[in-house]
N, C-alpha and C positions, 0 to 999 in steps of 0.2 A: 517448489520447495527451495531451488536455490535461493532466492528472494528470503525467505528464510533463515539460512546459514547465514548469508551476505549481512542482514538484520543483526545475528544474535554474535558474527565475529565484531562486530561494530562495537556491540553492547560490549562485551569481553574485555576487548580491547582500550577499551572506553575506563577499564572500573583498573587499567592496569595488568589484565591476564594475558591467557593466550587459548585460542579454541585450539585443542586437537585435531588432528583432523574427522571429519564425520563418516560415523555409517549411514548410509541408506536400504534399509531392509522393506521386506514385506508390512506392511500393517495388520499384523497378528502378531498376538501377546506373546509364544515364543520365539518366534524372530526377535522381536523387541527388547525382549529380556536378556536374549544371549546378548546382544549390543550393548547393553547396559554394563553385561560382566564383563565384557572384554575390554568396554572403555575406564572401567574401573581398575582394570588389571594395570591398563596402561598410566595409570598414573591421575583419572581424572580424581579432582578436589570438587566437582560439583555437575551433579550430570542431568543434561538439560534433554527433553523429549520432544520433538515438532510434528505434529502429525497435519496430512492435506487437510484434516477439516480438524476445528477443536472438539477439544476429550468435551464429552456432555455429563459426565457422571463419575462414580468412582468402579464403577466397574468396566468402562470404557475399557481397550485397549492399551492406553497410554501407563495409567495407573493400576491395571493388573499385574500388566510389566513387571511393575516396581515392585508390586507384592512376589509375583513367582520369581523372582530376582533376590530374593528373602530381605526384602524391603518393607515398610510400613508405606501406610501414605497418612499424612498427621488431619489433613486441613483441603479439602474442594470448596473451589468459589473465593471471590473475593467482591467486598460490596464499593468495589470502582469501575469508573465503564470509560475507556474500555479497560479490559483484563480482568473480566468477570468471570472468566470459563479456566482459571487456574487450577492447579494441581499440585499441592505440596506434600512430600514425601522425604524418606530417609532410607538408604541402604549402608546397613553398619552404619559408620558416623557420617556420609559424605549425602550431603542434601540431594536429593533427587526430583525433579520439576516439570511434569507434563506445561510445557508454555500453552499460552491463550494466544485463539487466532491471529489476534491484532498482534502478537509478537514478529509477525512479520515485516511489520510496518517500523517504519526509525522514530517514528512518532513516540511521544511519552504515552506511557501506561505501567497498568499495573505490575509485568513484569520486573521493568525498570526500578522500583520500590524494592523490591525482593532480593536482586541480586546486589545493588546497594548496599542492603544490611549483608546479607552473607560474604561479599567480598570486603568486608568491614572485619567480618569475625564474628559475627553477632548472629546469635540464633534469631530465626523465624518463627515465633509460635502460633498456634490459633488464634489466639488472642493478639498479638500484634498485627494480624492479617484481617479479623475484626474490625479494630480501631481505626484502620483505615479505611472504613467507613465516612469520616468526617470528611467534609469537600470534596469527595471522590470520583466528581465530574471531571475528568482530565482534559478533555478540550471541549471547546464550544461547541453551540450546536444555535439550530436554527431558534426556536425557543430564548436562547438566552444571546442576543447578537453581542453584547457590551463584555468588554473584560470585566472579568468580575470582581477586580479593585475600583469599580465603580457602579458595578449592578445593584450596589447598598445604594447608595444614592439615588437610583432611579423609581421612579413609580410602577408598580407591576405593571405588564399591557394586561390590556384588556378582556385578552383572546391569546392565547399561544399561537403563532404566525407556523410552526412548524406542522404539515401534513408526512400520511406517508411515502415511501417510495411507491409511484404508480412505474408496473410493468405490466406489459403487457405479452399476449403467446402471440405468433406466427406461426400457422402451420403451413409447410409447401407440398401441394399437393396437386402440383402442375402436370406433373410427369408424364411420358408415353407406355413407361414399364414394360420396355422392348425384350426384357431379360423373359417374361412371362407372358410374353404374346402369345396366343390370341387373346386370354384375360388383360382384364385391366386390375392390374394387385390390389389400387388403392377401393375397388367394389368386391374383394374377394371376399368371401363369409366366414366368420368364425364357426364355429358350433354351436354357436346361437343363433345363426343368422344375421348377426349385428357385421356390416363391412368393415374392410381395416382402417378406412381413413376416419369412419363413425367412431371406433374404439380410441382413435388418436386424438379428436374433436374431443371427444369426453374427458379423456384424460385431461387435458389441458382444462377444457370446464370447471373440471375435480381441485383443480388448483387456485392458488391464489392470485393470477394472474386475469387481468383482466383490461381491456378487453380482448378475444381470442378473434385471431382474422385469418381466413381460409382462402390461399389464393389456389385456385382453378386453374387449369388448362386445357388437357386435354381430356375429351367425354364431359366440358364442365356441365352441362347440363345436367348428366346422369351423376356425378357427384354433386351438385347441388341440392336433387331431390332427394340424395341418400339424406343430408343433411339440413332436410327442410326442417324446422321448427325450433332449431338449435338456435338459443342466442349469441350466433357469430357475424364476425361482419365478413361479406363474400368481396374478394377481390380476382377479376378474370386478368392474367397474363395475354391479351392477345397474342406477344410473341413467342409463347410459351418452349416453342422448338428451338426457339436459338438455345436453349441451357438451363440448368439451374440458375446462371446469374440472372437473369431476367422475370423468372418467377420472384424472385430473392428483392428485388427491383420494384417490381408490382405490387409486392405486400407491402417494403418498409413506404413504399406512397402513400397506403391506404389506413397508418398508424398515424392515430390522434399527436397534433401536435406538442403538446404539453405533458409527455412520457419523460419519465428516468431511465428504463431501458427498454428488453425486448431479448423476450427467450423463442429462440427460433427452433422450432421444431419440423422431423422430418415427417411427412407420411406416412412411409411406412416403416416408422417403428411405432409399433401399438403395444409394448411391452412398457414404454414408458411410463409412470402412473403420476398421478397427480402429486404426490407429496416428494415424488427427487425431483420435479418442477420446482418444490416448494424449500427445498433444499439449495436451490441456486440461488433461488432468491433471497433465501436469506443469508448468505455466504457474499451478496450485490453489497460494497461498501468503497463507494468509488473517495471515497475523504481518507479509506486507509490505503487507497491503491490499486483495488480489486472492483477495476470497471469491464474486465469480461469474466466469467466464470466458466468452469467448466466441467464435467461430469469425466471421474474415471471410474474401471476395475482394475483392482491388480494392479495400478501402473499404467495400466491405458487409458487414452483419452476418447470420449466417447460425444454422444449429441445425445440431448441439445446442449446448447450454448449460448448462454445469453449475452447483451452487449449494453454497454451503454449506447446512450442516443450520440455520446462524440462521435464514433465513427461510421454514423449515417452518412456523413458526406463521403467518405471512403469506401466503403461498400457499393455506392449508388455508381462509382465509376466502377465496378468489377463488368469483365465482359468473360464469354463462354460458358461451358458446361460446368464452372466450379462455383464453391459457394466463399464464405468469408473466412472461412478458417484458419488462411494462408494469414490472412492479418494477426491473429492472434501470437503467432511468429515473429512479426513486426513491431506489437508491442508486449514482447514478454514480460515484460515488469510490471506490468497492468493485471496477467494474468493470475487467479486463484484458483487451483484443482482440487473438487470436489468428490472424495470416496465414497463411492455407493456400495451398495449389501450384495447386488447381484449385478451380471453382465448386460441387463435392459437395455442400458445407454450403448453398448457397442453393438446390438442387433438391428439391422436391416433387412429386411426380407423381397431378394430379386427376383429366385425362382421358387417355384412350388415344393419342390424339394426341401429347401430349406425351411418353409416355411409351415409345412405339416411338423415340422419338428420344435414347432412354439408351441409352447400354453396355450391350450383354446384350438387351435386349427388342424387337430388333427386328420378331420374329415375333406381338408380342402384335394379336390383332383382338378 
């Protein structure tokens, strides 16, 4: 989110204002709403909303705010891309604006239209947010390579040259799972009988990522046949005991070369389902900035974590028991946090204990 603030003092500053300083609250409507009144108290002329992931509707979060803040919301969406996922609103007179993801970005978009007119004095209506509709591509795209004071001029191609983002899963599922000796976690059974590292393969299936690659270590054998008939592709860590960096190692070898990224996932978390997989991914927009992603609750940060293919070469020198995470620290301004509905992304399960106390496993001894 700082990336965000940094962003929208830019913008502020840019049109002649000044940002207040910001709350950072909870992502719940009344947390949100008191922030709204408090910043209105202090004097704001225009109060701006940023949430980790954009508002998707009008009952979102962002724009309930507004309403239990005894605010209106006039106008959701806008038909320019990016700043399609806007939120225009009113409390008493002073404009109130759930921003769209890409407001994070210094790049032009939709946002930047909006507070234009209002820092003008000019109202925003439906209808003016409408209208801009006409030319509402803000930057290029692969589809269109030519500036577009010359795309008149050209002959259509033939074929649109633009595909989409290929990403792909890594599951690591190298591990000795010393915490839960004599079991091996990753073959423990749910209460179907289905293993945990089966329920994390599926998951990832479940998603839109593809293709899903399962690197082995240790028992790989016995986890291989858990996972026989699965369309995965198996990669064995021979040195699987030196660490997670070396599982971590053996997978990104065994991913096609021609990827955009790669959501790495843990073993054992089998709580993960296939659509907050499907959540990172599309949250993946390395042109606005957001070339790792990552899953939180609350405020926390959780796995998986996806990355672009830039820091394969970065990752492939990690040595020991850790995995990449540490880099995401190294490039925080790359990073984008992703709010989930429940704490999935933050569970791991080392001992049995913990782990009778998941969905599904209550039966495990």
């Amino acid at each position: 989110m700082e990336g965000a603030v940094e962003a929208t003092r830019n913008r502020v500053e840019g049109l002649c204002g000044t940002l207040l300083p910001h709350e950072r609250v909870r992502h719940e409507t009344p947390a949100v709403a008191d922030a709204l009144n408090r910043l209105k108290r202090a004097g704001a002329q225009v109060l701006l909303v940023a949430g980790a992931s954009a508002v998707v509707d009008r009952r979102d979060v962002g724009p309930a705010a507004i309403v239990r803040a005894g605010g209106t919301i006039d106008h959701f969406g806008m038909p320019v891309d990016p700043g399609n996922l806007i939120c225009l609103g009113h409390i008493d007179a002073i404009p109130a604006l759930v921003l769209p993801g890409c407001a994070k970005s210094p790049k032009l978009n939709g946002i930047d239209w909006v507070l234009q007119r209002l820092f003008a004095g000019l109202a925003v209506t439906p209808r003016d947010v409408m209208a801009m509709g006409v030319g509402g591509l803000l930057k290029e795209i692969e589809a269109r390579p030519l500036p577009r004071e010359q795309a008149a001029n050209q002959p259509a191609p033939a074929q649109a040259p633009r595909r989409g983002r290929r990403i792909a899963a890594l599951v690591l599922a190298a591990g000795r799972s010393r915490r839960m000796a004599p079991l091996n976690k990753l073959l423990v059974q749910d209460d179907q009988g289905v293993p945990m590292v089966v329920r994390v393969v599926d998951n990832a299936l479940a998603s839109r990522a593809r293709p899903v690659v399962v690197v082995t270590g240790y028992e790989h054998e016995r986890v291989e046949q858990a996972l026989s008939g699965r369309p995965v592709i198996l990669s064995h860590a021979e040195d699987y005991a030196e660490g997670l960096s070396a599982s971590l190692k053996a997978g990104l070898a065994a991913l096609p070369k021609d990827l955009d990224a790669v959501v790495i996932c843990l073993g054992d978390m089998p709580l993960v389902a296939g659509p907050m997989i499907d959540r990172l991914m599309a949250a993946f927009d390395p042109e606005e900035g957001r070339s790792i992603v990552m899953p939180t609750f609350r405020g926390k940060q959780g796995n998986p974590m996806l990355w672009a293919m830039e820091y394969l070469p970065e990752m492939m020198t990690i040595t020991g028991d850790v995995g990449a995470r540490h880099l995401a620290g190294k490039h925080a301004e790359k990073v984008a946090e992703v709010e989930m509905a429940d704490d999935a992304v933050l569970r791991d399960f080392d001992t049995t204990d913990a782990l009778r106390k998941a969905p599904g496993f209550a039966g495990v001894r």
